[in-house]
C-alpha positions, 0 to 999 in steps of 0.5 A: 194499225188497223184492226181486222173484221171477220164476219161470220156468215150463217143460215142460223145464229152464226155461232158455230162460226164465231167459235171456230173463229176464236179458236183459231185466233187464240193460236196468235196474237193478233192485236185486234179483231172485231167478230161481226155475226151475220145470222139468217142468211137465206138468199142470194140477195142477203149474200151478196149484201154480206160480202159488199160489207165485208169488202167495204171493210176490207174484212174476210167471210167466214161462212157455215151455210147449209144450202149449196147455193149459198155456198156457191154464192159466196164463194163466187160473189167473193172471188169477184169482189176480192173478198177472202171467203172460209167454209 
């Protein structure tokens, strides 16, 4: 089986993201997934670059962006390139 990436979005070290992740994963046992920090996110750009490496890998965003634009940004940049996305 194929291991899962979860890449973790964020306008800062991505930490904060990376332990929310563990922590719900420490609830099942998942046989193998790879935690990918994304740090400094700050425009669009560095958003859509993130999400076309989350859908190259068939992995899922978990984000913890302040600005409201990322926000979106994400989330309309996953819907339309079929890739989960979690604030």
């Amino acid at each position: 089986m194929r291991g899962y990436q979860i890449f973790a979005v964020s306008d800062a070290t991505g930490a904060t993201a990376e332990l929310v992740v563990r922590a719900a994963l420490a609830q099942f046992q998942v046989v193998e997934v790879e935690i990918r920090r994304l740090p400094n996110i700050r425009t669009v750009g560095e958003v859509r670059r993130a999400i076309e490496t989350a859908q190259a890998s068939k992995g899922i965003i978990v984000h913890t962006l302040v600005s409201e634009a990322l926000r979106q940004a994400v989330l309309r940049e996953g819907r339309e390139r079929g890739v989960e996305t979690i604030d």
